[in-house]
Structures are given as C-alpha cells and as structure tokens.
C-alpha positions as CSV (number, residue, x, y, z in Angstrom):
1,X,-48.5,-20.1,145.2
2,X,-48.1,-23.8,146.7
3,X,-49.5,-26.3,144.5
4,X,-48.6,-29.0,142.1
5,X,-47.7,-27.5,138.3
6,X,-47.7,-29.8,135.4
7,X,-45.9,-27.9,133.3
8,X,-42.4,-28.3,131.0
9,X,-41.2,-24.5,131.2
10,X,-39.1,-22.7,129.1
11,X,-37.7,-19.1,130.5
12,X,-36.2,-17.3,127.6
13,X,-35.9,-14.0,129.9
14,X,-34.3,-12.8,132.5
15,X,-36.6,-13.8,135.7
16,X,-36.4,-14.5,139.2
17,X,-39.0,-17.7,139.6
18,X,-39.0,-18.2,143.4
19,X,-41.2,-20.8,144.5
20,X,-43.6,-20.6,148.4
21,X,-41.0,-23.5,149.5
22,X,-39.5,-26.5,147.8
23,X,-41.4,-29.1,149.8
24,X,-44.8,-27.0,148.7
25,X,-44.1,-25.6,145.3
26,X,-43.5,-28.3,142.5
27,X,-42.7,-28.9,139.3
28,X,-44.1,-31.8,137.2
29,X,-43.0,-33.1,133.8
30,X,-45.5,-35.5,133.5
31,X,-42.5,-37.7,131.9
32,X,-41.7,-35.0,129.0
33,X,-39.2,-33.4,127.9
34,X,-37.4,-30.8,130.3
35,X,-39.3,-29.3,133.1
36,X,-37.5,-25.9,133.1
37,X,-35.5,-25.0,130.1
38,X,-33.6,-21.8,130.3
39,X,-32.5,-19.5,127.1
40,X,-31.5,-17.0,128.8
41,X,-28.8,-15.5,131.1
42,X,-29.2,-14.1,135.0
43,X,-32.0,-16.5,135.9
44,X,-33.0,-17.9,138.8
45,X,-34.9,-21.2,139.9
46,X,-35.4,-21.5,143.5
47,X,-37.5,-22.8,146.2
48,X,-39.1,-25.8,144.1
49,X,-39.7,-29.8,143.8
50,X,-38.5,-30.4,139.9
51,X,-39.2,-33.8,138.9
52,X,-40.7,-36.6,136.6
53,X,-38.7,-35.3,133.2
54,X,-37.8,-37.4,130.5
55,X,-35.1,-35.3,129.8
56,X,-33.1,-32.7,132.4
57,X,-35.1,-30.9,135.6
58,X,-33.4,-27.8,134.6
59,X,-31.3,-27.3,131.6
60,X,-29.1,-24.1,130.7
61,X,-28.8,-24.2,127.1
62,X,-25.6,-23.3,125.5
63,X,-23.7,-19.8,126.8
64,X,-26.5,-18.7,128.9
65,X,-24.2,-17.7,132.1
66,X,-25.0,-16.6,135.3
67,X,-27.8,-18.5,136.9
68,X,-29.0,-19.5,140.0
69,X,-30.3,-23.0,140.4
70,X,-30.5,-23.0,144.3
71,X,-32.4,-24.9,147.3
72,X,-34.6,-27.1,145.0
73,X,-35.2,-31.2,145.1
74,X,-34.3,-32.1,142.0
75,X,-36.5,-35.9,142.3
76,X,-36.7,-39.0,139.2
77,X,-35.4,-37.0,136.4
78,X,-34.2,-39.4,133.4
79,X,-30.8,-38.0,132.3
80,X,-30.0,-34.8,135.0
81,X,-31.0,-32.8,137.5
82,X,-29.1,-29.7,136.2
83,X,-27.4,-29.9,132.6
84,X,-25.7,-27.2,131.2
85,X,-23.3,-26.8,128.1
86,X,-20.5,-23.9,128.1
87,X,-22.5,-21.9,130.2
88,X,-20.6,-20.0,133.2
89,X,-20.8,-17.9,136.2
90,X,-23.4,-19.9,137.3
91,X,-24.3,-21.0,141.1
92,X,-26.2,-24.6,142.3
93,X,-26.1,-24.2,145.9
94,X,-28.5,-26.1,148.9
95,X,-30.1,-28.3,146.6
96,X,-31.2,-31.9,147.3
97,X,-31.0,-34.2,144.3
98,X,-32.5,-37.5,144.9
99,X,-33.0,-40.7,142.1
100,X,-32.4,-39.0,139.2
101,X,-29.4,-40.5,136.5
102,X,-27.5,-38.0,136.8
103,X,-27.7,-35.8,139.8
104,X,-25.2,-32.2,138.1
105,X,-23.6,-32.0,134.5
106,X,-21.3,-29.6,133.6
107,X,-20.2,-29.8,129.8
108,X,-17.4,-28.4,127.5
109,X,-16.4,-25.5,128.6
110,X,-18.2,-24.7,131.5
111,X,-16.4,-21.9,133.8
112,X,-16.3,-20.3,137.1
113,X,-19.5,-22.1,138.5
114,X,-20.0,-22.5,142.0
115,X,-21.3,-25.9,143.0
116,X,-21.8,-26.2,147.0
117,X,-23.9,-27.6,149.8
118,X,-25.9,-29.6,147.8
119,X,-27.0,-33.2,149.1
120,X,-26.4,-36.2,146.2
121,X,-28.2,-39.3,146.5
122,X,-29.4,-42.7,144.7
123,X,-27.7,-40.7,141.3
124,X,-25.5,-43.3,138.3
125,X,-23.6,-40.1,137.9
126,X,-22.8,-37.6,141.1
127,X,-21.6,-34.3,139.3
128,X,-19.8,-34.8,135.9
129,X,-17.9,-31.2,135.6
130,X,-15.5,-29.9,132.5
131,X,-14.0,-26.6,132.7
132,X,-12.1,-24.1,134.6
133,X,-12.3,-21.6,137.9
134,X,-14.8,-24.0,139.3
135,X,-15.9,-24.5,143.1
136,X,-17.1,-27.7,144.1
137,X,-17.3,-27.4,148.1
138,X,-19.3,-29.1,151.1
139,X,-21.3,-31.4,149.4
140,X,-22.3,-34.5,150.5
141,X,-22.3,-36.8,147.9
142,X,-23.3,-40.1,149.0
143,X,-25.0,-43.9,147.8
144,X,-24.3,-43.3,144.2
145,X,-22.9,-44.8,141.4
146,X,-20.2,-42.7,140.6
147,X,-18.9,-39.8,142.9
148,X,-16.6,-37.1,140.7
149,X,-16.1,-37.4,137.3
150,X,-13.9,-34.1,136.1
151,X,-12.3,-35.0,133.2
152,X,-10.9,-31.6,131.5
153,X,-11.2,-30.0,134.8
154,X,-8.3,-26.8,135.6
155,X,-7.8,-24.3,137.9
156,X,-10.7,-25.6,140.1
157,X,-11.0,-26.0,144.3
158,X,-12.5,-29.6,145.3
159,X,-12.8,-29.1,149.1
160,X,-15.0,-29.8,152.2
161,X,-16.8,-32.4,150.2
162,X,-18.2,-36.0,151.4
163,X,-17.9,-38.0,149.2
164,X,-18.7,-41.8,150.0
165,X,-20.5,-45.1,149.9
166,X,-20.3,-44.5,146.3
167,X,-20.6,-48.5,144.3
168,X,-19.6,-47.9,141.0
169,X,-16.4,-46.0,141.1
170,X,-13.8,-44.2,142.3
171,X,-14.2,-41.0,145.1
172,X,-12.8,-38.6,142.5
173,X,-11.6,-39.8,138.8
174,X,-10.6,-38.4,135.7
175,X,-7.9,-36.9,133.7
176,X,-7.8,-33.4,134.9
177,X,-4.6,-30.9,135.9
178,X,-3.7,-28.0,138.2
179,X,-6.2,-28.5,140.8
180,X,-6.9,-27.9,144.6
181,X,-8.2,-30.9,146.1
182,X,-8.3,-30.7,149.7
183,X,-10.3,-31.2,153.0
184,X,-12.5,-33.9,151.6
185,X,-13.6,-37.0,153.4
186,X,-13.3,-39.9,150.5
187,X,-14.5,-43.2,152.0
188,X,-16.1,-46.5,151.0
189,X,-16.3,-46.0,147.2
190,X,-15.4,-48.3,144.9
191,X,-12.0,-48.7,143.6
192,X,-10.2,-46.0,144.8
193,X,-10.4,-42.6,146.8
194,X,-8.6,-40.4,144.0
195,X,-8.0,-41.8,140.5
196,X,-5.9,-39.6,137.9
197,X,-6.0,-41.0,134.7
198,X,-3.4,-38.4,133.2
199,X,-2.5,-34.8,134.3
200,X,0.0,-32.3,136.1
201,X,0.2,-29.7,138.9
202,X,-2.6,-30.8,141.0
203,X,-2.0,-30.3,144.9
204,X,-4.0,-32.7,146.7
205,X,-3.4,-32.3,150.5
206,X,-5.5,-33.0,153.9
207,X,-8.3,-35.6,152.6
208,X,-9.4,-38.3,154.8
209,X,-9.8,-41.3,152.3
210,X,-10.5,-44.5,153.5
C-alpha cells in the first residue's frame, strides 16, 4: 500500500517487493544502517522512494546475482544508492538517484550487469563499476562530482550515455581495457572527456565530447 515505512529491511529470500508507485510508496531509514539489504539471489525492488540511510539504499551483499533494482528514487543516502560486491546478472534500470554520495557501486568482480536509463544527480560519485560483460547505456548522468569511474572494467559497452556538467572530474576515467565506448555525449566536466590511466584494446568511436 502507499504510505511512508520506517523500516531498514533485510530480504534473505527470493521476492518480488513491488511498491503502489515510487512517488507514493517509500522507504525510510530513519538515518540507520541500510534501508533494504538483500541476502539473496532473484530479487526484485521496484516502484519505491529509498532514502535517509546511514549506510546504502539497497545493498546486494556478496554473490547474490540476478536482481532487479529498477524505477526507484534512491534520495540522501550516506555512502550509495545501490552497492553491491561480486554480485552479477543484475539489472538497475529507470531509476532516479538524487543527493546521495554515491549514486551506483559496483565492486570486485561484478559481472554482466545491466545499468541503463537511470537519471544521476547532486552524487560525489556517479557510478563506480569493476568487472566484466557490463552495460552501462542511456543514462543521464549529470551535476555531479565525478561522472565514470571503471577502473578494472573489460569486455563492457559504454554507450548512449550523458554524461556532463560533472565538477570534480573527468567524463569517463580510469584504468580499464577492451571496451566499447561509443555514442555518448561527454561535455562540460572537469578535466577531460575520457581519461585512461593505463589499458589496451578499447574502441572508443562517435562521442560528442566537448
């Protein structure tokens, strides 16, 4: 039902929690902790407001794979809106992420996620990704700190993203090799558009960076 829920959750099966709509439905943290932590695999968080944590709005604890973390607001968490460590298969797509430190972090050995058409705003950190087989497409990633930070990225598609007005860094940075990075619009960060620190085989073609 609508309503406001004070609540740090922790899903250790696997559920479908589908909230009555993401303006409506939300998730408070009261400043503790996680607000959904999730020790389980094939679970999915839609449809919510996730906000006030002193830790992550949603966390995927280590090797819990496919999840769906889709159309949330993910609003003043501390560290992250979604965290997750080696945890794969996963999908974060049509969510809005607004003040929080870190808007999407993907850690050690996180594979084959799917991270797309998701709005980034007012975030230190845009989307801080390791891993491999990842798609990060058509997000808008705007008035940040940092844009992309995918240090230890491989074999992963960067396309049809925004990625601008960013204060604090580069567009794209990192050390990372054998990546797609194309059809992006990179523009008014700080620094520079693309930054490689060290790495090989990545074909970066058709980005507007300005």
């Amino acid at each position: 039902y609508p309503g406001m829920y004070y609540e740090n959750l922790v899903i250790n099966n696997s559920i479908n929690l589908i909230g009555e709509g993401r303006i409506s439905t939300v998730i408070d943290a009261k400043g503790k902790e996680d607000a959904v932590l999730i020790t389980s695999d094939n679970v999915s968080v839609c449809e919510f407001t996730i906000q006030n944590s002193s830790d992550d709005g949603v966390e995927i604890e280590l090797y819990n794979d496919s999840c769906n973390i889709s159309y949330n607001i993910f609003l003043n968490n501390n560290d992250s809106g979604i965290d997750m460590w080696k945890s794969s298969n996963n999908k974060i797509i049509g969510n809005n992420f607004n003040d929080n430190r870190n808007a999407i972090g993907l850690h050690s050995a996180c594979n084959n996620n799917t991270i797309s058409g998701n709005i980034i705003k007012y975030s230190y950190w845009s989307i801080l990704i390791y891993g491999s087989g990842n798609n990060i497409s058509d997000n808008i990633i705007v008035n940040n700190g940092e844009g992309l930070y995918i240090t230890g990225l491989s074999y992963s598609t960067i396309s049809g993203n925004n990625i601008s007005d960013n204060s604090k860094g580069p567009g794209i940075s990192g050390s990372f090799s054998n990546n797609n990075i194309s059809g992006n619009i990179i523009s008014n960060n700080d620094w520079f558009g693309i930054f490689l620190g060290s790495g090989s085989g990545n074909i970066i073609t058709c980005n507007l960076i300005s």
